[in-house]
VODRENLO-103874 format. One record per residue (C-alpha): residue in one letter; x, y, z. Coordinates in steps of 0.05 Angstrom, whole numbers, padded with zeros to 5 digits, always signed. Layout:
AXYZ...
This chain:
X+04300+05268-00819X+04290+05263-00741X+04313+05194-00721X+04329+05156-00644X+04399+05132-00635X+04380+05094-00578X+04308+05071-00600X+04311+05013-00545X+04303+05056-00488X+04222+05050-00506X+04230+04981-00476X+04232+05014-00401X+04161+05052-00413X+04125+05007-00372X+04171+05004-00310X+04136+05053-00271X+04069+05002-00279X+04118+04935-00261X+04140+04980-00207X+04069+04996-00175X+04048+04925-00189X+04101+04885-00150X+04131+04929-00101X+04057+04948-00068X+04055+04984+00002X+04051+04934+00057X+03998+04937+00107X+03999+04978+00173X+04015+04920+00214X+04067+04879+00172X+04096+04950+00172X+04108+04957+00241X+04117+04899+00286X+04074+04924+00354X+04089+04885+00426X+04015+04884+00453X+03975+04846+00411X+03912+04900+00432X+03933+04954+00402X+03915+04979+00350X+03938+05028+00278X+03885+05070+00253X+03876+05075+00188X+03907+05141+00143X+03892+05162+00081X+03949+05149+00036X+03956+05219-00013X+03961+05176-00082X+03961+05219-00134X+03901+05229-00180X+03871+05258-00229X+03918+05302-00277X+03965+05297-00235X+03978+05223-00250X+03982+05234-00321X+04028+05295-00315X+04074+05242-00284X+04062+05192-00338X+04077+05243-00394X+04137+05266-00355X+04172+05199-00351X+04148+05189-00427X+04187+05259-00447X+04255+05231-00406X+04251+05169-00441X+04237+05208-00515X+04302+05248-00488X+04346+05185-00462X+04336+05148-00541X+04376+05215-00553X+04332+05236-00616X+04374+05268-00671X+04360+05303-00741X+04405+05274-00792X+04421+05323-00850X+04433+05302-00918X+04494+05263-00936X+04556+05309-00947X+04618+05279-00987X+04688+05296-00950X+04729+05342-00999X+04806+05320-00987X+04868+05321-01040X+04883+05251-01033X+04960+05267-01017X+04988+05234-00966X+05053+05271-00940X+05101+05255-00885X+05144+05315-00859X+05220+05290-00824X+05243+05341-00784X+05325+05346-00766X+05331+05361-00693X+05401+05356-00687X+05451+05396-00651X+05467+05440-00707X+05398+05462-00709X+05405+05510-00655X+05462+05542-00701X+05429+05623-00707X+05448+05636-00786X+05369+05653-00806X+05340+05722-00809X+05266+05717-00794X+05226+05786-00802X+05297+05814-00797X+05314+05788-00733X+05369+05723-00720X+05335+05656-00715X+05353+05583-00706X+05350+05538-00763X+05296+05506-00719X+05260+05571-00707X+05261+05589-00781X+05236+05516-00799X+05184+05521-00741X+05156+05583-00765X+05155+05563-00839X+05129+05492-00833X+05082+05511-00790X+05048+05563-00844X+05055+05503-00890X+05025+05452-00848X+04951+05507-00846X+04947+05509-00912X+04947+05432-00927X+04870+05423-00922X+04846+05363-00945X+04915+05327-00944X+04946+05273-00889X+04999+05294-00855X+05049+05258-00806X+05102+05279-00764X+05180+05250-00756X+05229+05276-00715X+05304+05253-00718X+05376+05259-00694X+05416+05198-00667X+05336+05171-00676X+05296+05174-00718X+05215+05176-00678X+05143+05170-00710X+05114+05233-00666X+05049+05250-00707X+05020+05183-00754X+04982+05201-00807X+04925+05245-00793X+04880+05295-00826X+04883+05333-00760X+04934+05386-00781X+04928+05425-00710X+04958+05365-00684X+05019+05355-00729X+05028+05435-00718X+05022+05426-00644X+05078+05378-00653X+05121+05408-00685X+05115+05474-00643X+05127+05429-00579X+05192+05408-00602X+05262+05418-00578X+05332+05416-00606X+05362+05355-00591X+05308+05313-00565X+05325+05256-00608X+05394+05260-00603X+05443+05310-00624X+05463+05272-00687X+05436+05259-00760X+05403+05194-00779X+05378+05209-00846X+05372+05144-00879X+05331+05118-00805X+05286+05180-00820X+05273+05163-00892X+05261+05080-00877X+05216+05107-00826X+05173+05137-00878X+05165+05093-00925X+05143+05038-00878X+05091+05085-00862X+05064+05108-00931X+05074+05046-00977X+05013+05015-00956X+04972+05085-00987X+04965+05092-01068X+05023+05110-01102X+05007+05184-01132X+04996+05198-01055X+05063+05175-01029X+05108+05236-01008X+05161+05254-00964X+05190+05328-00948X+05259+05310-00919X+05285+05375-00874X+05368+05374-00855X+05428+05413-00852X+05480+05361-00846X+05510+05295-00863X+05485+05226-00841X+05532+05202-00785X+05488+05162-00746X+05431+05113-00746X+05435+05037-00781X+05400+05047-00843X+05450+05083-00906X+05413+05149-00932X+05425+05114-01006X+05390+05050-00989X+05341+05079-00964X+05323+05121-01022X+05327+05059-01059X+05274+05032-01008X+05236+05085-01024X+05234+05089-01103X+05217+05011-01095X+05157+05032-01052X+05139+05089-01091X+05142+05143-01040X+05166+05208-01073X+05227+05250-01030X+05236+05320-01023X+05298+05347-01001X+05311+05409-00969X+05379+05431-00951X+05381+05479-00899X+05429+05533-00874X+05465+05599-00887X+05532+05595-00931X+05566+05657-00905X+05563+05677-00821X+05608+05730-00783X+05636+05697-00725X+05679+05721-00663X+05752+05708-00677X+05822+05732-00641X+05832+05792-00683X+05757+05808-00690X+05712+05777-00725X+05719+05731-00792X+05665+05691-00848X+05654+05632-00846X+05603+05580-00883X+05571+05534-00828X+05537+05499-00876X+05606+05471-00898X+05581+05399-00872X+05518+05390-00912X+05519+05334-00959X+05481+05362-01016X+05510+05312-01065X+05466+05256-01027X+05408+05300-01022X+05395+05316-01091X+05412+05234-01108X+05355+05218-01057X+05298+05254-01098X+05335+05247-01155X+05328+05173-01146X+05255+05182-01121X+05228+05223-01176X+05225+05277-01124X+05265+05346-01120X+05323+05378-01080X+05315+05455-01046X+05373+05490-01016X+05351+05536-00971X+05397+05584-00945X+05350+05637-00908X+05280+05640-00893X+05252+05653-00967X+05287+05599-00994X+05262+05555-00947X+05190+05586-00954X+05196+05576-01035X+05216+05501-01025X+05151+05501-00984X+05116+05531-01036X+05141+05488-01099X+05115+05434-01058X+05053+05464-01050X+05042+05447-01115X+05045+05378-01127X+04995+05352-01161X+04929+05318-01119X+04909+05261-01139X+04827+05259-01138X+04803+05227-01074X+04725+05217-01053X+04720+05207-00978X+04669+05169-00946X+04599+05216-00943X+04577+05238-00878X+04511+05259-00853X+04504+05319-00796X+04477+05299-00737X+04445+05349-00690X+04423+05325-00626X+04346+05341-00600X+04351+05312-00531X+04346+05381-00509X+04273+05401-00524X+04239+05329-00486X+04281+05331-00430X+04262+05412-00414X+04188+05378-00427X+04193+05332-00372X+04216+05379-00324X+04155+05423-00343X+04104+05363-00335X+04142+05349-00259X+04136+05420-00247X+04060+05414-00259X+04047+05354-00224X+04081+05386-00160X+04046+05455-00157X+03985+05421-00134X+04029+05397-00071X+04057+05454-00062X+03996+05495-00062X+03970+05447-00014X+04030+05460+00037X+04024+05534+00029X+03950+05533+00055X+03973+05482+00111X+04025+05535+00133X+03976+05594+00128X+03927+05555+00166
């Protein structure tokens, strides 16, 4: 159904009429002020325009105003297909994320790297689902609100550093963070995915309370545990194993979606990690029916090229004009 978003613009049809009717040409001599009273202008023809060439102009300026009410076909209403889950990711970006204990496609990775490279897959394939973004360490920082953009959140994530909020662990700042965000949406949609690999020693909110903050608001936390448990390091005599996951409070993990009627992940290479992703693919949607919306195409193309034809046609009798004054 063709329709004008800016029908108004008719208004300004008549302007070029007004325009002719109270701006007329002045005469010869209120034109030009002459200082002998004896002389004398004669008289020159003025070239108005007539004939077709008039009404090429009119139908011109009526195609530019057709094109400025920008005319539009609007489609048939189309209902917005989402999940209706609403899921906040927290991100650990603290020093001991740089630690290189993952394999990734056979090759050493960060725990940040394999996390990057992981969430990110997960992050594509959550179509129809919000999505935010926290980042924490000694702070915990809304980067991404809630957002059905997903190329954003990824773009996020990706653009992230080790240790750009701090090189410590604020869990329980991360979780509060959350919950403040998603306990305004409907309960079956409230979820958090909780990423660390260490122990809370910073921040001014207890990972515990916060949990309990969040069972109260009904926001659902996953926790995911991250980091190797054996790793050959340099030592005097060679090289020894070691775990350097030794200071990863699991205990408090698994209490937190314990608590929250969510689940705890370890994840101690890259498909572990991609498994937790992948049990928490599966969480049940709850049925959501977006606000319809109806395509718009815009037409403003086809009556503006329209009015440039109609100038062009009410010019070539000029033009053909100066071409015989030339040849003469």
């Amino acid at each position: 159904m063709p329709e004008f978003a800016w029908p108004w613009i008719a208004l300004l049809l008549p302007l070029p009429w007004l325009l002719r009717r109270w701006l007329r040409p002045a005469a010869p001599g209120q034109a030009l002020h002459l200082p002998h009273p004896q002389l004398r202008l004669a008289a020159v023809a003025v070239n108005a325009p007539k004939g077709s060439r008039v009404w090429w102009l009119l139908l011109a300026w009526a195609c530019l105003l057709v094109a400025a009410a920008r005319p539009q076909w609007i489609g048939p209403p189309q209902a917005q297909q989402r999940s209706g889950r609403a899921m906040m990711l927290a991100v650990d970006l603290s020093g001991s994320m740089r630690l290189e204990d993952m394999q990734l496609a056979g090759q050493a990775v960060s725990r940040f790297g394999a996390v990057e490279a992981i969430a990110s897959d997960f992050i594509s394939r959550r179509s129809g689902d919000e999505m935010g973004l926290i980042l924490f360490g000694t702070r915990a920082f809304l980067v991404t609100p809630l957002t059905y953009d997903l190329g954003a959140v990824s773009a996020q994530l990706q653009g992230s550093t080790v240790g750009l909020a701090g090189t410590e662990t604020a869990i329980g700042d991360a979780v509060a963070v959350a919950v403040k965000r998603l306990s305004a949406l409907p309960e079956q949609a409230r979820v958090l995915v909780l990423l660390t690999d260490g122990v809370n020693n910073a921040g001014s909110i207890a990972p515990l309370d916060a949990a309990r903050a969040a069972k109260a608001a009904g926001v659902r936390v996953y926790t995911i545990g991250i980091g190797a448990t054996e790793m050959r390091v340099p030592d005097f005599f060679g090289t020894r194993t070691v775990n350097p996951s030794a200071d990863l409070d699991e205990s408090m993990l698994r209490t937190m979606a314990t608590q929250t009627g969510g689940r705890y992940f370890r994840a101690t290479d890259t498909s572990e990690l991609a498994a937790a992703y992948h049990a928490i693919d599966t969480l049940e949607p709850m049925p959501q029916h977006g606000p319809e919306l109806r395509p718009r195409h815009e037409l403003f193309r086809w009556p503006l090229l329209a009015a440039v034809a109609c100038f062009l046609f009410a010019l070539a009798p000029l033009a053909r004009r100066q071409r015989r004054g030339v040849n003469a």
